[in-house]
N, C-alpha and C positions, 0 to 999 in steps of 0.2 A: 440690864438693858442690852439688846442686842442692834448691831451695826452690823449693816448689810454693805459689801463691795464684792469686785466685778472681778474673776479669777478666769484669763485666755490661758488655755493652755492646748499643746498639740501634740501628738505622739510622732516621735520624730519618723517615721515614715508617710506622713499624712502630709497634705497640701498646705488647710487652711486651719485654722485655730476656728478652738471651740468655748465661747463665752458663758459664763457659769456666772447669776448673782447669790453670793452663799451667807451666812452669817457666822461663816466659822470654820475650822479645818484643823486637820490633824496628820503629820506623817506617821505610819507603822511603818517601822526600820525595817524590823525581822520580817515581813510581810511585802514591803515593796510597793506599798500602795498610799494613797491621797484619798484621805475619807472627807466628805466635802459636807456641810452641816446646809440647811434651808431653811426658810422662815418658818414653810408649813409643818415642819416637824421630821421634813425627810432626808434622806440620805445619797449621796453617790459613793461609792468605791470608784476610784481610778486605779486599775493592775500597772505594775512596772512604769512608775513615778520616773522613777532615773533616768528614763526614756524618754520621757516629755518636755518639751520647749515650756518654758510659764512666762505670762507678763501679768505684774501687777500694777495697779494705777496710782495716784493719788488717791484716789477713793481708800484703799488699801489703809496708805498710812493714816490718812485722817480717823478710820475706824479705830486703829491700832493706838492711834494719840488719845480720843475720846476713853476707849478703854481704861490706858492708864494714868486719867485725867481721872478716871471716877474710883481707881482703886486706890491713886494715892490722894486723893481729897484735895486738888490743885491745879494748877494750871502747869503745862509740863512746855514749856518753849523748843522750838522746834527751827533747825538755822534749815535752809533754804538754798 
C-alpha cells in the first residue's frame, strides 16, 4: 500500500520552497540527487540535493509509521 505525504523543498539560491505530494523517495549519493516517486507512476529528479533546504510534515511520519505498522504486523508507538 502506498502513503502519500508533502516533501517542501528549495534550492538554496531560491526564494520560495517548492511543494511536492510523493509516495516515496530515494537519495543517490554518488549522483547527488532526490528521485521523488508519484501516485501516477511518475518521476522527478532533483540535481544537487545537498543544496536544498527540505521540510517534512507530520504527514511524513505518519506515512513512515503506517509503513512500518504493516511490515512488522503491529502497532508501532510513537512518543510525541
Amino acid at each position: 500500500m502506498m502513503y502519500s505525504y508533502k516533501i517542501k523543498y528549495k534550492p538554496r539560491l531560491r526564494l520560495f520552497y517548492r511543494k511536492i505530494t510523493v509516495v516515496g523517495h530515494k537519495y543517490e549519493t554518488d549522483q547527488d540527487k532526490m528521485i521523488c516517486y508519484f501516485s501516477d507512476g511518475g518521476i522527478l529528479e532533483i540535481p544537487r540535493w545537498s543544496d536544498c533546504h527540505v521540510k517534512l510534515g507530520v504527514d511524513w511520519m505518519n506515512a513512515q509509521k503506517k509503513y512500518m505498522e504493516e511490515k512488522a504486523g503491529q502497532t508501532i508507538p510513537v512518543n510525541r
